[in-house]
C-alpha positions as CSV (number, residue, x, y, z in Angstrom):
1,X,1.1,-81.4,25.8
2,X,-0.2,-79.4,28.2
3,X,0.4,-79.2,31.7
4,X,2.8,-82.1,32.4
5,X,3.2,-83.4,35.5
6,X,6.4,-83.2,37.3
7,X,8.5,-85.9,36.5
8,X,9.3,-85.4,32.7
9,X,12.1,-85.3,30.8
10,X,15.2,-83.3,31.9
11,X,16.0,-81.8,28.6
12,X,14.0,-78.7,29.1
13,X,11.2,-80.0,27.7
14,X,9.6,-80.6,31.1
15,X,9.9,-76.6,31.7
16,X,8.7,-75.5,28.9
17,X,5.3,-77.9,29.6
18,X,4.7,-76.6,32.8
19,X,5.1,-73.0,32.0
20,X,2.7,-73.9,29.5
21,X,0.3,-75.6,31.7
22,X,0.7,-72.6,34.3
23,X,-0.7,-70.0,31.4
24,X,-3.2,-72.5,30.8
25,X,-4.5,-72.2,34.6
26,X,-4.1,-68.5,34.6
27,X,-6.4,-68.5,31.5
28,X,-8.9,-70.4,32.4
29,X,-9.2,-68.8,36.3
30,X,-9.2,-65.3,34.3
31,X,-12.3,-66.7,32.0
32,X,-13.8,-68.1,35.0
33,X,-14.5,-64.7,36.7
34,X,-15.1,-62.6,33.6
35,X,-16.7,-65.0,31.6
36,X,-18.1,-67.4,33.4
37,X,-20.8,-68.3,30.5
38,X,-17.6,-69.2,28.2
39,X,-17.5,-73.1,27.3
40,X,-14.0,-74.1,27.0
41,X,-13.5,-77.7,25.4
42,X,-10.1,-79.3,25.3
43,X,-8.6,-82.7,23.6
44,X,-5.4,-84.6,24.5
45,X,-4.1,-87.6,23.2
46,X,-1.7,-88.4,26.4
47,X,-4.1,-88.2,29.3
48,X,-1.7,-89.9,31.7
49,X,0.5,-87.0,31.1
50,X,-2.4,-84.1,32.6
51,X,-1.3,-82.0,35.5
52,X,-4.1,-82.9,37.9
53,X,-4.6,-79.4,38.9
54,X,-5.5,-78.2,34.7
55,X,-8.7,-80.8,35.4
56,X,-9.2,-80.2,39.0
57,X,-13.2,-79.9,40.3
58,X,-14.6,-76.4,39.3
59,X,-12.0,-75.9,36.2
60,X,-13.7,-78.6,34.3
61,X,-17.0,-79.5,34.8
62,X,-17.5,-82.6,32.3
63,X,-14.7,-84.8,31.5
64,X,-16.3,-87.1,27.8
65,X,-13.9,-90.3,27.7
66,X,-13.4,-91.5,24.2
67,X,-12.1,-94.8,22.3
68,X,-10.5,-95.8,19.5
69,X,-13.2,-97.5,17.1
70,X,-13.6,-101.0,16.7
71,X,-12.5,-102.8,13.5
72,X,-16.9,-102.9,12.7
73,X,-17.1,-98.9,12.9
């Protein structure tokens, strides 16, 4: 998981997410400004759990919602 809000677990899990979620912001500002023609897609299964500043305006510029297929697909 990626960027976890504050909040999480206190076995140092939680620290370990949001150093992760920090690189992740720190990559994507860096790709922003040197390459801003790159087209970054990302996939979670726990959107509840997403840091709103990884999906702020600007970062992200199409967020595609998905379901789980019905019992017919």
């Amino acid at each position: 998981m990626m960027g976890v809000s504050s909040g999480g677990s206190r076995d140092g899990a939680s620290g370990e997410r949001n150093a992760v979620g920090g690189l992740f912001k720190s990559i994507m500002n860096r790709i922003d400004t040197a390459a801003p023609n790159v087209l970054v897609a990302a996939a979670t299964n726990h959107k509840d759990n997403i840091d709103p500043s990884i999906i702020r305006p600007g970062r992200f510029d199409y967020v595609i919602g998905m379901t789980l297929p019905d019992e017919a697909a």
